[in-house]
TITIKOL-547278 format. One record per residue (C-alpha): residue in one letter; x, y, z. Coordinates in steps of 0.5 Angstrom, whole numbers, padded with zeros to 4 digits, always signed. Example, Ala and Ser with C-alpha at 12.3 -4.5 7.8 and 13.67 -1.06 7.14 Angstrom:
# TITIKOL-547278
A+0025-0009+0016S+0027-0002+0014
END
This chain:
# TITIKOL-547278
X-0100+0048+0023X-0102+0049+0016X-0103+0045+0010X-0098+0049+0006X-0093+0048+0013X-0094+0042+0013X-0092+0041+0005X-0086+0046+0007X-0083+0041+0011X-0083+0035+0008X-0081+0038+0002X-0075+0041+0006X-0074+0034+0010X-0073+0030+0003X-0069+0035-0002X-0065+0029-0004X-0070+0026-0008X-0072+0031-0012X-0065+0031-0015X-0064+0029-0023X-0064+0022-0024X-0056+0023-0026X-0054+0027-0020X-0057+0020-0016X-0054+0015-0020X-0047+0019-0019X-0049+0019-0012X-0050+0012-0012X-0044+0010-0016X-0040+0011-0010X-0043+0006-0006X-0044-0002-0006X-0050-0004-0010X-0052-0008-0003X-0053-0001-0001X-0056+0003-0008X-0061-0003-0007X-0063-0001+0000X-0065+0006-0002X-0070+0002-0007X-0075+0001+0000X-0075+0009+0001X-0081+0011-0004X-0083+0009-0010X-0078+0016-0013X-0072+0011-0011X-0075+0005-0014X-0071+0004-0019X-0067+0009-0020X-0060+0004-0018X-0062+0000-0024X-0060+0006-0028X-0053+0006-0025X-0045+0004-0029X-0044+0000-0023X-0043-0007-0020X-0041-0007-0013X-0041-0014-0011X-0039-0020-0005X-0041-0026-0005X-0043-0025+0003X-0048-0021+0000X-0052-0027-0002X-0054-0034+0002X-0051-0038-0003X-0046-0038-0010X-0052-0040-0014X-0056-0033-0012X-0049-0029-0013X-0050-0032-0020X-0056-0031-0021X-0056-0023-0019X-0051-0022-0023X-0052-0025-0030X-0059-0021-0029X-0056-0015-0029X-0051-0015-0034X-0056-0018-0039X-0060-0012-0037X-0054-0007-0037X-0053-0003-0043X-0046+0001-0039X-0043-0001-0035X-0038+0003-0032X-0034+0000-0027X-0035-0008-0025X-0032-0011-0018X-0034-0017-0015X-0030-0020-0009X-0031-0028-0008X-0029-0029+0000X-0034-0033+0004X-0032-0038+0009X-0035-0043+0005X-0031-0049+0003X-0028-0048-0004X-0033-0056-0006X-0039-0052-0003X-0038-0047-0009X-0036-0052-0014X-0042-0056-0013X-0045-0049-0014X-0043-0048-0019X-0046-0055-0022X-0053-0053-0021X-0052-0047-0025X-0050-0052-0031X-0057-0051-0035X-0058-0045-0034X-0053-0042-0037X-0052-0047-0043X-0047-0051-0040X-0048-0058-0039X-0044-0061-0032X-0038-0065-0036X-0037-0058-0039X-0038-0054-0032X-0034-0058-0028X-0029-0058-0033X-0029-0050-0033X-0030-0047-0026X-0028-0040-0029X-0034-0040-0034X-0039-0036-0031X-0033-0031-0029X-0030-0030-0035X-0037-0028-0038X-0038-0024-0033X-0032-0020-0035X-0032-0020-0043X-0039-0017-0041X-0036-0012-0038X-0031-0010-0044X-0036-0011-0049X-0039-0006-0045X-0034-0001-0045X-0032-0001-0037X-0026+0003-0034X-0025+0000-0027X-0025-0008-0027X-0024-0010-0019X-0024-0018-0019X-0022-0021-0012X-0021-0027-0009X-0020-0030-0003X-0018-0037-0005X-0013-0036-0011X-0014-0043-0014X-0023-0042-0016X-0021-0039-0022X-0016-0043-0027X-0015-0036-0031X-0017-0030-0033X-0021-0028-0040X-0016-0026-0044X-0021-0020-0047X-0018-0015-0041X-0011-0015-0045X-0014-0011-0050X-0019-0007-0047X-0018+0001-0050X-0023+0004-0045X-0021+0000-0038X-0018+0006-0033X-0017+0002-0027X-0015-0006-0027X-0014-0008-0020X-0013-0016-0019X-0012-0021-0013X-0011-0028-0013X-0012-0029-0019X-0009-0032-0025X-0006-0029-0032X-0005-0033-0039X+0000-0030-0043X-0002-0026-0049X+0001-0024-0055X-0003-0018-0056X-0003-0013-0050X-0005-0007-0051X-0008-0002-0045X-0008+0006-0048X-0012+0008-0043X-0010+0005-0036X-0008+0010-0031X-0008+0005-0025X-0006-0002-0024X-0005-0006-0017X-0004-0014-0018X-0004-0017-0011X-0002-0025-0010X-0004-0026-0019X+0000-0033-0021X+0003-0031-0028X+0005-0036-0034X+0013-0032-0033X+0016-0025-0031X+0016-0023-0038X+0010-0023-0039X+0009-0019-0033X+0014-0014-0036X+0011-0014-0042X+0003-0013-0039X+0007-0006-0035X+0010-0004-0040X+0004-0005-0045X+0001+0001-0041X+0004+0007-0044X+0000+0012-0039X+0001+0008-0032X+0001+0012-0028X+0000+0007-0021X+0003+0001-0020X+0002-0004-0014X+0005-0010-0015X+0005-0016-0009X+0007-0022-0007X+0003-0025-0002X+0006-0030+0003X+0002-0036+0000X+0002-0033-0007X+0003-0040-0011X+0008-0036-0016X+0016-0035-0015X+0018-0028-0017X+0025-0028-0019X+0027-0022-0024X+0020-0016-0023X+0023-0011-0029X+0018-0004-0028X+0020+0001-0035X+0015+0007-0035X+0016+0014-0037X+0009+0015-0035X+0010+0012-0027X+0008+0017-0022X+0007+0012-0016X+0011+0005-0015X+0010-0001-0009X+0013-0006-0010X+0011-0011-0004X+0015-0018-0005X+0013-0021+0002X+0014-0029+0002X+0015-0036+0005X+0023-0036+0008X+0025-0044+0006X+0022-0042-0002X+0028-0037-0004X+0035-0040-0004X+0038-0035-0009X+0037-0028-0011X+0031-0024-0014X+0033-0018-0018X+0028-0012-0018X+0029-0007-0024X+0026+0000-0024X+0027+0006-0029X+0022+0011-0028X+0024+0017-0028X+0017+0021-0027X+0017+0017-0021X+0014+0022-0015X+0012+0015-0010X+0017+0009-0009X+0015+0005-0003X+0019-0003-0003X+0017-0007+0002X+0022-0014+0002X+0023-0019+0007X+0028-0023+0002X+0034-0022-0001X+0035-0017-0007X+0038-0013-0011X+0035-0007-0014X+0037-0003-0019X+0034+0004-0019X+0036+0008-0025X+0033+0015-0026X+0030+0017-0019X+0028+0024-0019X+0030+0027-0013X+0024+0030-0012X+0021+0023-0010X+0018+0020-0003X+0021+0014-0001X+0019+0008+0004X+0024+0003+0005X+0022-0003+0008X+0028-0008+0006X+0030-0013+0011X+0037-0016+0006X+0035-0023+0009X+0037-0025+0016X+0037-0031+0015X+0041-0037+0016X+0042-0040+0009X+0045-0033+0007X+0052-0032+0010X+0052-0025+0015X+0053-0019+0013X+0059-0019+0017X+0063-0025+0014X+0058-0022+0007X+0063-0017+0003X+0058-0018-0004X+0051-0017+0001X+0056-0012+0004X+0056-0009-0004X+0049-0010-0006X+0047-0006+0001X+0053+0000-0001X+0050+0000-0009X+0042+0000-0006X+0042+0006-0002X+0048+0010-0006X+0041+0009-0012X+0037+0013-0007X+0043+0018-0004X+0039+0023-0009X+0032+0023-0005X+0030+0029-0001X+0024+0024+0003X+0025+0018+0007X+0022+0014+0011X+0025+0007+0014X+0024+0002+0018X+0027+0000+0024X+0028-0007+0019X+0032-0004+0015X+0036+0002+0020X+0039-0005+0023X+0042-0007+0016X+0045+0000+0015X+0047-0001+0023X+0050-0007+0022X+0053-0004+0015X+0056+0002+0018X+0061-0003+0023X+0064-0006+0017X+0065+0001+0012X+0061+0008+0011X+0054+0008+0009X+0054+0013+0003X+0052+0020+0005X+0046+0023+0003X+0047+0030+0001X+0040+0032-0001X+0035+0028+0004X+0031+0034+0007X+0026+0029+0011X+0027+0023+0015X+0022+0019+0018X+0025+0013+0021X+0023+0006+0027X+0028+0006+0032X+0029+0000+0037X+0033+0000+0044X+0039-0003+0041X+0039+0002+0035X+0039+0008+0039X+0046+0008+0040X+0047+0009+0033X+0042+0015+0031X+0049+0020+0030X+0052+0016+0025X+0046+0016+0022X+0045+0023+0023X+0052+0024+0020X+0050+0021+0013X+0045+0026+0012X+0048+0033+0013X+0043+0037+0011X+0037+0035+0015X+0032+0039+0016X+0027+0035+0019X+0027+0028+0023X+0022+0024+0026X+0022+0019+0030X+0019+0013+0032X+0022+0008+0038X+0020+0001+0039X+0021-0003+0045X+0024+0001+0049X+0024-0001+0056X+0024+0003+0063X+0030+0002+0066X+0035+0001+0059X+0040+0007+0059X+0042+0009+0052X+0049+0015+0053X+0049+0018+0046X+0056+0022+0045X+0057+0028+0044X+0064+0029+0043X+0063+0029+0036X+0055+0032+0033X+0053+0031+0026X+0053+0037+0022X+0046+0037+0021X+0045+0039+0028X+0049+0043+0028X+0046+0047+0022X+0040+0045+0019X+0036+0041+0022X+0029+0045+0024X+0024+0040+0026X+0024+0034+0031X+0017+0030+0032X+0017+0024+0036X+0011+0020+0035X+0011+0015+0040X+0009+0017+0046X+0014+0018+0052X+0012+0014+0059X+0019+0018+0062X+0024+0012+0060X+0031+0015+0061X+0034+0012+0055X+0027+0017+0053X+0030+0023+0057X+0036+0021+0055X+0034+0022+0046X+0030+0028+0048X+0036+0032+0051X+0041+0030+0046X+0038+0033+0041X+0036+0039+0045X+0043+0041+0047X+0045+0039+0040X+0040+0043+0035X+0043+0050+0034X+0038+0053+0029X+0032+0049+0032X+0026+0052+0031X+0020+0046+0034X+0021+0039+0038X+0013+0036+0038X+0012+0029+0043X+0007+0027+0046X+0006+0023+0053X+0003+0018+0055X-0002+0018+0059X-0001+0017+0066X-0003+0019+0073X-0004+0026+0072X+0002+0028+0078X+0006+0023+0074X+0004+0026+0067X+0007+0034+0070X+0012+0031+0073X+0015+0028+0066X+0013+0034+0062X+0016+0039+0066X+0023+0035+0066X+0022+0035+0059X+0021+0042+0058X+0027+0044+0063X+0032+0041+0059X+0038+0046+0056X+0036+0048+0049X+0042+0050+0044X+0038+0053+0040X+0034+0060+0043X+0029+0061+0039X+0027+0052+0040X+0020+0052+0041X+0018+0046+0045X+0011+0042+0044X+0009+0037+0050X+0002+0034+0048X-0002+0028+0052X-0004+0022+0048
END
């Protein structure tokens, strides 16, 4: 081969380098700095550009040690004139003493003498964020694995004017006086101790362009979220996550949202609370994972008419929404509702995605009958056992089925249980303007997996023009 070839071939084998520096930081912003400062081995083109990028991706895994960690990153900082995102992740399966006594070494290096670092565990972290404000950062990812490391965090990203993106986990919030975040878009707050619920209040409604908001209680979060009150114009994109430790909550919590921009709304409650939902757009997806407390410390909802009245008022806020998804937690509590008083209806809802177990199956008309304009039905079953058979009545159709539903999709794979067949039957024989059943099979021996699917295929169809879709998993 030529020497011109030759050249010619090694120039196509590595376009990359040839690259502009500010194309390659912008590549190399989208991934850890573990990671951009491996690429600094390829040739001595890519020695140094990792220096040059507005980004600290960090995990204390990445090091031996905390002091490394440390070490590393005041380095970096120093040396950085902008930083546009900082996110470092302490988790490591470290003891919390053998960061501490970390951090004690550390006490010289950074000015400190050992009473005032062992006093103040949060120094380093604090420096390492209010470096980042100073810097002008927009994306701030702090991360803790063990919430108790840090006593509290800087009070400087209250008021940081540039910061886009703040996302916070198991970490500590002092209460402030000013709060302000004119340019926050995004802000998930996963597992944070907060000095009250007016503070949180205050810290979501000092983001006049919020457009996403995550809010978590963890299970071990060391902190009792009573009233959670979201008011935003802005809010797009809403999830409120309030799992928790059963024996903690004896009374109610109280969860109020008035975000009328809302275009996602996800909750996911496993205690008992009562919502308040003003404004909803009907154009909203919803995801509702709401158990209503079954627990033995709250009466049943059958001997309950004010659980009765807080479950009738939650889903009569949602009766506007044209898109659902629930649980089969929350599909037992409105099981459990409908045999004491009708459910409100849903005259809107388009869309419903929903979890059946076994035993709800016999209730799916009723619920079928509350959503009279249904247009789309998916289905997912749970629990569902080979010799169960589940008889649904015919005797009087939801509207639905009988003139607007068109699409039926069950997700979780058929194995050819009865109480299956029996599903797929009632909705063929009831669907009149059907126009598509999708389910897929499990995967069986290949004479049982035709057997299932033309049973299935075989089955009367009320609506002529219904096509029947059976896939394997």
């Amino acid at each position: 081969m030529s020497e011109r070839g030759t050249s010619c071939c090694r120039t196509e084998e590595d376009r990359i380098s040839f690259l502009p520096d500010d194309l390659l930081c912008e590549i190399l912003s989208h991934v850890p700095t573990k990671t951009g400062i491996m690429t600094s081995v390829l040739s001595t083109r890519w020695r140094t550009i990792w220096l040059s990028i507005p980004l600290l991706d960090l995990h204390t895994d990445d090091f031996p040690n905390f002091t490394a960690l440390a070490s590393f990153t005041s380095w970096f900082l120093d040396g950085s004139s902008c930083l546009h995102k900082l996110k470092l992740a302490f988790g490591s399966v470290r003891t919390i003493q053998d960061i501490s006594n970390e951090l004690l070494k550390l006490s010289f290096n950074f000015g400190k003498n050992i009473q005032d670092i062992s006093n103040e565990p949060s120094y380093l972290m604090t420096k390492w964020i209010n470096s980042a404000v100073t810097r002008k950062v927009q994306h701030l990812d702090i991360t803790f694995l063990y919430p108790w490391i840090v006593e509290m965090m800087p009070l400087s990203i209250y008021t940081c004017e540039t910061i886009v993106s703040l996302k916070l986990c198991n970490v500590s919030l002092a209460d402030s006086e000013n709060v302000s975040l004119p340019c926050l878009k995004i802000m998930h707050l996963v597992g944070n101790v907060y000095t009250s619920n007016a503070f949180l209040e205050k810290l979501i409604s000092s983001c006049p362009v919020l457009e996403e908001l995550t809010v978590v209680r963890n299970r071990d979060t060391e902190y009792d979220l009573r009233v959670l009150r979201v008011c935003s114009k802005s809010l797009k994109s809403l999830v409120v996550d309030l799992d928790g430790r059963k024996c903690w909550y004896r009374d109610f919590r109280v969860v109020v949202i008035d975000a009328p921009g809302l275009n996602n709304l996800r909750l996911r409650d496993n205690q008992f609370t009562s919502y308040v939902i003003s404004n909803l757009s009907s154009s909203a997806k919803v995801d509702i994972d709401v158990s209503f407390a079954k627990r033995s410390s709250v009466p049943d909802m059958t001997t309950s008419s004010s659980k009765r009245s807080v479950m009738r008022s939650f889903f009569t806020m949602l009766s506007s929404v044209r898109d659902m998804t629930i649980s089969q937690t929350t599909l037992e509590g409105i099981c459990l509702y409908l045999k004491h008083e009708p459910v409100p209806q849903f005259p809107y809802l388009i869309r419903l995605h929903a979890v059946l177990y076994s035993s709800d199956l016999r209730t799916l008309p009723n619920i079928l009958q509350i959503c009279p304009n249904l247009k789309s039905l998916v289905l997912a079953l749970s629990y569902l056992r080979m010799e169960e058979l589940h008889v649904f009545s015919s005797s009087s159709v939801p509207v639905c089925l009988r003139s607007s539903l068109e699409c039926v999709e069950i997700k979780t794979p058929i194995r050819g249980a009865v109480t299956e067949i029996e599903l797929v039957k009632y909705l063929l024989e009831n669907s009149a303007v059907l126009r598509k059943f999708k389910m897929c099979l499990r995967r069986r021996r290949m004479n049982e997996e035709s057997n299932i699917s033309m049973k299935l295929l075989r089955l009367r169809r009320c609506s002529p023009s219904c096509e029947v879709v059976v896939q394997l998993e």
